[in-house]
Backbone as a ProteinNet text record, in pm:
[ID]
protein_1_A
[PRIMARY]
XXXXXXXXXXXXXXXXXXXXXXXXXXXXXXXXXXXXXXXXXXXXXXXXXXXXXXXXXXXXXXXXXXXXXXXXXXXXXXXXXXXXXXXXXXXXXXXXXXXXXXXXXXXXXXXXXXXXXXXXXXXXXXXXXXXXXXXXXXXXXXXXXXXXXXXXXXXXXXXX
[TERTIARY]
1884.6	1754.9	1776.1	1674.9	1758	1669.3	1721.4	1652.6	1510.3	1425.1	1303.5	1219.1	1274.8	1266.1	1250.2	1365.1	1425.5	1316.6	1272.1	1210.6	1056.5	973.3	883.5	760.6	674.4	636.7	458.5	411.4	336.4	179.8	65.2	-85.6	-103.9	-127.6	-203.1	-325.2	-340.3	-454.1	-595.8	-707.8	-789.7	-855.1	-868.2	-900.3	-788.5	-656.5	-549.9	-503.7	-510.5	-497.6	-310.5	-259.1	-133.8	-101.7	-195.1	-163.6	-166	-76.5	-49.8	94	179.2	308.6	337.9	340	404.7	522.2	603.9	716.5	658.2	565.6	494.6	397.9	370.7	294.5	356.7	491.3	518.2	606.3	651.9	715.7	646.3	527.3	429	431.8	451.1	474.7	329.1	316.5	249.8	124.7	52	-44.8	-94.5	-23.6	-33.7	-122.4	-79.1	-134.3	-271.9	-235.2	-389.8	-458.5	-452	-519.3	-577.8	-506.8	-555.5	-624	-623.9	-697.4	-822.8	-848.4	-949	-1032.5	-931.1	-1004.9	-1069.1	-1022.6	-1055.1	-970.5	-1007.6	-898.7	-1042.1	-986.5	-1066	-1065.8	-1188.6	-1205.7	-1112.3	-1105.4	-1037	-906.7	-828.1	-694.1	-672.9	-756.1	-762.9	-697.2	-785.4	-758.6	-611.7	-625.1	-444.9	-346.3	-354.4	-299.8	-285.9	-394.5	-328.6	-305.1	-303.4	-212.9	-105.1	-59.9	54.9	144.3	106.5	121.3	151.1	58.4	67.9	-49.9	-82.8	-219.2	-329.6	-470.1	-555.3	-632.1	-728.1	-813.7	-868.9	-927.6	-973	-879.3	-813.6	-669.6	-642.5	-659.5	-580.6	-747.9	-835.9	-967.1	-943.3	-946.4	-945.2	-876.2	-714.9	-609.2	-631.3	-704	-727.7	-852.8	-946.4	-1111.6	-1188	-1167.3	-1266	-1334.5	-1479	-1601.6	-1569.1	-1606.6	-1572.6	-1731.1	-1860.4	-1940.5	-1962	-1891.5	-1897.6	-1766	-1676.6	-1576.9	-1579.1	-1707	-1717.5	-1813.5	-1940.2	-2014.2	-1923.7	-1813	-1769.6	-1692.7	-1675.1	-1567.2	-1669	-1760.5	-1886.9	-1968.5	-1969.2	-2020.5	-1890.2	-1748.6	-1683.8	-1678.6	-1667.8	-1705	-1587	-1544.4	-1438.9	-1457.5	-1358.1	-1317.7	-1370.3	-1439.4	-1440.7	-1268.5	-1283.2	-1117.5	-1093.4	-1172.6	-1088.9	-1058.2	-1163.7	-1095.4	-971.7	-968.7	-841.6	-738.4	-734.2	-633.4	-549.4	-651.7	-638.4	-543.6	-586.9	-520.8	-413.9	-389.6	-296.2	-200.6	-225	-109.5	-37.4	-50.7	-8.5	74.2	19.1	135.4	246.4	219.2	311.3	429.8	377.4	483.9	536.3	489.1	593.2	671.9	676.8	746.7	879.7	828.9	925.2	993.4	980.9	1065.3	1145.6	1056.2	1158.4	1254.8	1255	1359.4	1442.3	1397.5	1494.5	1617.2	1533.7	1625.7	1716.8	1691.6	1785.3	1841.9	1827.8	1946.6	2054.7	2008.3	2103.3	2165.7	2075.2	2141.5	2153.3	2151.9	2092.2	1960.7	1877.2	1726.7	1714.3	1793.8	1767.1	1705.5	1583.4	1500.6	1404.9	1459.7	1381.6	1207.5	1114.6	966.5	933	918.1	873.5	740.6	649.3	508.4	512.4	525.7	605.4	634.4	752.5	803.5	741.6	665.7	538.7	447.7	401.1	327	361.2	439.5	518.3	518.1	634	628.8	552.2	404.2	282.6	229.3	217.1	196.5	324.9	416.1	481.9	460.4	458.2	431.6	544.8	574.3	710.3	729	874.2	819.4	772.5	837.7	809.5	698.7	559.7	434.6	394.8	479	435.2	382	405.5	404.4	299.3	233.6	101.7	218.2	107.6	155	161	239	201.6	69.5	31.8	-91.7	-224.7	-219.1	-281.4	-356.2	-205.6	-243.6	-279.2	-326.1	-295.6	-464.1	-562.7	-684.9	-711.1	-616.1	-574.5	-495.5	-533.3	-405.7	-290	-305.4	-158.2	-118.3	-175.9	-149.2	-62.5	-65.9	34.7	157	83.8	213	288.5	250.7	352	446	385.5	403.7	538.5	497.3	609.9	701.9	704.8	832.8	912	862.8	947.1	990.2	949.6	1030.8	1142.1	1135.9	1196.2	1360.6	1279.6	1413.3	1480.1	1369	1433.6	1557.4	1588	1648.3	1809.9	1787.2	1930.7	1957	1864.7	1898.9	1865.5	1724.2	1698.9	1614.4	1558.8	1495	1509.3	1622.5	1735.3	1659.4
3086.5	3033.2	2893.2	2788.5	2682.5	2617.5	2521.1	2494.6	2495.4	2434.7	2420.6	2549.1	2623.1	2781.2	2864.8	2840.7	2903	2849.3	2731.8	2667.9	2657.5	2732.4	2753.7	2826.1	2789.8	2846.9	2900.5	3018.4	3060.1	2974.3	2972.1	2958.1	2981.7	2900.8	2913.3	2966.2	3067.8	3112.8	3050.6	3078.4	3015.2	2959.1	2820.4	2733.3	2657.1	2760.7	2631.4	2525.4	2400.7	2261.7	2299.2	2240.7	2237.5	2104.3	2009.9	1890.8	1783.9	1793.3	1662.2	1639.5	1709.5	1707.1	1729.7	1613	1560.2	1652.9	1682.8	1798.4	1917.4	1978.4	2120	2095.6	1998.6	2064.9	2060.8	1965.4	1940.4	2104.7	2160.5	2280.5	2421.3	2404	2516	2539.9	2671.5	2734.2	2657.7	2636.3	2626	2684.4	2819.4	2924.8	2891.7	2821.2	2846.2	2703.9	2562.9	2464.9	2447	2540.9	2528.4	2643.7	2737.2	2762.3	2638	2628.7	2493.5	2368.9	2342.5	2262.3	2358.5	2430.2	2519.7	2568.2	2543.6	2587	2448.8	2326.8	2220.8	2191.7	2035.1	2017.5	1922.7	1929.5	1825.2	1719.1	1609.4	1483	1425.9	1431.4	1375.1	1375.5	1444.2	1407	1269.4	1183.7	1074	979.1	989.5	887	909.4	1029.7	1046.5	1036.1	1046.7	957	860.4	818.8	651.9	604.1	637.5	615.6	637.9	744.7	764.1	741.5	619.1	534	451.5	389.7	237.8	181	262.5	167.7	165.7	39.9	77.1	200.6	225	366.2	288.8	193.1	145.2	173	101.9	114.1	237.7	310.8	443.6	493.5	481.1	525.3	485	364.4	283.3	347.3	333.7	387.2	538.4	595.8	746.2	800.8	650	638.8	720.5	726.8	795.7	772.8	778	688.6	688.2	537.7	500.1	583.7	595.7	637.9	799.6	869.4	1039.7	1049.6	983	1002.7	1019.4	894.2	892.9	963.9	1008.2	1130.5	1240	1281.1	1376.1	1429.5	1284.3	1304.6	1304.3	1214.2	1247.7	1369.7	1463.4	1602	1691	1671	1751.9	1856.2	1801.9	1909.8	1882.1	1975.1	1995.8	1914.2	1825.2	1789.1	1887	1818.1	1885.8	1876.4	1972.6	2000.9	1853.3	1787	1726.7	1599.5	1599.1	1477.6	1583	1678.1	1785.6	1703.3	1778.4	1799.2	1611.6	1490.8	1375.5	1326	1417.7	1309.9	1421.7	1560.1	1635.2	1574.6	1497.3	1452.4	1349.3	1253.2	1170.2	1257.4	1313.3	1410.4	1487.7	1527.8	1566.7	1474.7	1359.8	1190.3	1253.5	1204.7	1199.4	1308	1401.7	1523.6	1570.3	1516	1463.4	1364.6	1230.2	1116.4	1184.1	1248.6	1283.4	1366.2	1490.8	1593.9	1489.7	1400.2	1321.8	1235.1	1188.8	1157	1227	1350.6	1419	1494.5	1515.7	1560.9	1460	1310.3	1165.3	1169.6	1167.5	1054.5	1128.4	995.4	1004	994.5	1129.7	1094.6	1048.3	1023	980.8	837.5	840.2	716.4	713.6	785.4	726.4	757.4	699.2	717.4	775.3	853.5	870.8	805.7	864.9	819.3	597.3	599.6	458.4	384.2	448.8	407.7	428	533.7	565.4	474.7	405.3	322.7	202	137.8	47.8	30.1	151.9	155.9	161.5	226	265.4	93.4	-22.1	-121.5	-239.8	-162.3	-279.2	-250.2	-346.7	-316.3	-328.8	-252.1	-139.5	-162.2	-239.8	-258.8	-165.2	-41.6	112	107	66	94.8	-53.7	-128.3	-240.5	-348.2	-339.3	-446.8	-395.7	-281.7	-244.6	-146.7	-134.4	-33.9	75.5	174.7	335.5	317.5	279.7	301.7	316.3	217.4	182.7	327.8	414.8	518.5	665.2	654.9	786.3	813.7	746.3	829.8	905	949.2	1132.4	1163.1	1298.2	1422	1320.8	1321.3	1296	1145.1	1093.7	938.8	945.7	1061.3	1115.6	1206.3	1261	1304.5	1226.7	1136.3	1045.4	934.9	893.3	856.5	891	1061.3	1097	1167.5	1166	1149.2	1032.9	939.6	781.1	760.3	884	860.6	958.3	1105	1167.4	1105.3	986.4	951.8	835.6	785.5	678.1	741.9	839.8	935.8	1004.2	968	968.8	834.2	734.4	593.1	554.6	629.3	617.7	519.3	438.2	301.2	286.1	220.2	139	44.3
1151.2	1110.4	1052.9	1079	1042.7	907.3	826.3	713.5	660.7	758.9	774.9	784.9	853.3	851.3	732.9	689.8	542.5	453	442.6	331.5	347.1	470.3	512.8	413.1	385.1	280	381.9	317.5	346.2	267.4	332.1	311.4	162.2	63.6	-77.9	-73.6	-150.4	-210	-191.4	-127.7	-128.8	-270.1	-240.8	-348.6	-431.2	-408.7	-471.1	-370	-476.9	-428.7	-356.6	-261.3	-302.3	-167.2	-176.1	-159.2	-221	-343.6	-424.1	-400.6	-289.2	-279.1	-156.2	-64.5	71.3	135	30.5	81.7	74.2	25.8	-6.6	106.3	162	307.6	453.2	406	530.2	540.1	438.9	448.8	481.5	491.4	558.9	649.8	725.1	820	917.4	1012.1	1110.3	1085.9	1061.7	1042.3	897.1	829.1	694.9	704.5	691.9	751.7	811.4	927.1	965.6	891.2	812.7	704.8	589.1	558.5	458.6	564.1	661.7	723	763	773.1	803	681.2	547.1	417.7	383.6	391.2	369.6	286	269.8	137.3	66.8	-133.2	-206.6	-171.9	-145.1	-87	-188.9	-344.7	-475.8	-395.1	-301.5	-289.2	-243.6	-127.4	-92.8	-204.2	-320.5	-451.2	-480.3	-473.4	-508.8	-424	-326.5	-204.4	-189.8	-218.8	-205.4	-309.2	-448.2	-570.5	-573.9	-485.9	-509.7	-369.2	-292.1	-191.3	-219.7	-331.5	-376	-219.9	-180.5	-89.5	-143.4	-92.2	-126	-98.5	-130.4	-81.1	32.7	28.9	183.5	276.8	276.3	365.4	418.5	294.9	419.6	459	401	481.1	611.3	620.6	730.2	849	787.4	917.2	953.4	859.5	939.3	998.4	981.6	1072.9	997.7	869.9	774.3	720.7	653.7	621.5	493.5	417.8	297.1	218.1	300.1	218.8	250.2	345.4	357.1	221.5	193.3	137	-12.1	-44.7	-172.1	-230.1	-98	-135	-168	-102.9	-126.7	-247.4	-242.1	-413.8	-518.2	-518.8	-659.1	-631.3	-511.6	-496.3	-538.4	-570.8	-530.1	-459.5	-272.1	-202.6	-133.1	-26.3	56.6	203.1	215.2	354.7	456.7	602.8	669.1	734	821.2	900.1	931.7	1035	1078.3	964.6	900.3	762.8	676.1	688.1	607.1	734.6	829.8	910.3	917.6	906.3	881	767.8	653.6	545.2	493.5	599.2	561.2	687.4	764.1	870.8	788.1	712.1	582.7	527.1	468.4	372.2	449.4	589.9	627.4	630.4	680.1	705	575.8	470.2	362.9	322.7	321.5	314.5	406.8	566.4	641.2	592.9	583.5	535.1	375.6	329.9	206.7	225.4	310.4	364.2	458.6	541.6	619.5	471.7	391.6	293.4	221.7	216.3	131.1	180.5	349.1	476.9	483.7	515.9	505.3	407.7	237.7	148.3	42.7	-21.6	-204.1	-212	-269.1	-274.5	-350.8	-486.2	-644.4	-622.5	-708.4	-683.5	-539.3	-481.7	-363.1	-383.2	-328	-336.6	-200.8	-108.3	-24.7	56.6	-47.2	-55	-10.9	-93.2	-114.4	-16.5	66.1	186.2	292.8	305.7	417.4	415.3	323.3	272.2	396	316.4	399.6	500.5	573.1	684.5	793.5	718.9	849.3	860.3	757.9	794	883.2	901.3	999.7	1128.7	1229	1380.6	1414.9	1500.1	1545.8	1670.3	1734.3	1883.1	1965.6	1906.4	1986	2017.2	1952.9	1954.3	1983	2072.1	2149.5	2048.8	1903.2	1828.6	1730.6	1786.6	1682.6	1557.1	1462.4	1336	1405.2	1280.8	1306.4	1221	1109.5	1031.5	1177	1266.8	1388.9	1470.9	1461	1494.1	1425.9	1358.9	1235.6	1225.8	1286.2	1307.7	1387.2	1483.3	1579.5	1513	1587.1	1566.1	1669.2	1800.9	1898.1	1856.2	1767.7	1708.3	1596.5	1555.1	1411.4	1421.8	1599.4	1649.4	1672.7	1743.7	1810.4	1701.1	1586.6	1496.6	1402.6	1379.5	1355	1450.2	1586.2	1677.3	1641	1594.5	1603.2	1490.3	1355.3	1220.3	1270.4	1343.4	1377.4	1463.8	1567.7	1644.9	1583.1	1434.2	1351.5	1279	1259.4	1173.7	1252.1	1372	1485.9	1533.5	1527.7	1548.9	1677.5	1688.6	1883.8	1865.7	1752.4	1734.2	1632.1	1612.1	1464.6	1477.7
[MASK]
++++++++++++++++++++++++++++++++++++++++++++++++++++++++++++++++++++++++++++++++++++++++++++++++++++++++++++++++++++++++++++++++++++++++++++++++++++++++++++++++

């Protein structure tokens, strides 16, 4: 069974938050995931997302094609993401949770920011993606797939 496996964590309780931590979703079993994208997630995570990005809140509105005024209704209603704005700003957190397990398979995580470096990275244009960002693509699902294939083959050195 291999790490990712082992460290697989099952669907939270309906109503607990458990996306304030990039490695705690990217470690959810598949079923579990789309539970929580199906439960919704709090619009309030956005803010904390991108605080703890270091991006603006526009910004990542922006790169994931999400309305700055459904967004902020939602956060002064405190009401729940629909799926596909869940399934949106839970593809983010997956990035970082990945990049952080990629770090602490490689390295020294001490210090490292994950969040931080995702940040970053989704604003540089990448020749892989013909000069555009990954941020560019992160308003699909197969735009976040593809996205993180290329942190994936960044991580064996198949685009050093």
């Amino acid at each position: 069974m291999s790490n990712s496996k082992a460290t697989a964590k099952r669907a939270p309780a309906p109503g607990t938050t458990i996306v304030s931590d990039g490695i705690q979703v990217y470690r959810l079993d598949p079923q579990a995931r789309i539970a929580v994208i199906r439960q919704g997630i709090s619009a309030a995570t956005i803010s904390n997302l991108s605080s703890r990005m270091g991006m603006s809140k526009e910004h990542l509105l922006s790169s994931l094609g999400l309305s700055r005024a459904t967004i902020s209704r939602k956060e002064k209603d405190a009401t729940l993401l629909s799926k596909d704005e869940s399934e949106r700003v839970l593809g983010v957190e997956t990035l970082i949770g990945m990049v952080q397990t990629m770090v602490e398979q490689s390295g020294d995580p001490a210090g490292f920011d994950a969040a931080r470096w995702v940040s970053d990275w989704l604003t540089r244009p990448l020749p892989a993606l013909a000069g555009a960002t990954p941020a560019s693509y992160m308003d699909t699902f197969e735009g976040q797939k593809l996205v993180a294939e290329l942190l994936s083959m960044s991580q064996s050195g198949a685009y050093a």
